[in-house]
N, C-alpha and C positions, 0 to 999 in steps of 0.2 A: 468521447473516450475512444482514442486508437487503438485498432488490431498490438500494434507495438506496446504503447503502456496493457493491454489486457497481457499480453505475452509478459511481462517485466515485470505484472503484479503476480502472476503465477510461479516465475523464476525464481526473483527475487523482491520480496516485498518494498523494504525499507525505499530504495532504488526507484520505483516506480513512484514516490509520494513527495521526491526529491525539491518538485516546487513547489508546493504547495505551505509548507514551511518547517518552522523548527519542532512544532507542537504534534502536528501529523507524523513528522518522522519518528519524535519519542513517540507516541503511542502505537504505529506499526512498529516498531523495531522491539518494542515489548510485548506485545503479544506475536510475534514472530518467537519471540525468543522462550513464550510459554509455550506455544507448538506452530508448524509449520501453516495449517489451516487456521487458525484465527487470524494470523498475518498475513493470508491471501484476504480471506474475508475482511478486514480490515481495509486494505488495500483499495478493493475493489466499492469499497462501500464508501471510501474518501475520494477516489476518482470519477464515482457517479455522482459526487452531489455537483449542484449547479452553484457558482459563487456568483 
């Protein structure tokens, strides 16, 4: 996990999960859109996992 995607998942969530694929985006992009902190947390919680 880069300095830039941590920076991208604080900015903008959805943005930051952009490869990881279409399932990850719907799930940030909705809890982004319930409030701003479950969609960092979110974020940051689908760019720590190892695939």
């Amino acid at each position: 996990m880069s300095f830039f995607r941590v920076l991208l998942s604080i900015i903008f969530p959805p943005l930051a999960v952009l490869d990881r694929g279409c399932g990850s985006i719907l799930i940030v992009t909705l809890l982004t859109a319930a409030g701003w902190i479950p969609g960092v947390i979110g974020a940051l919680v689908i760019l720590n996992k190892q695939e």
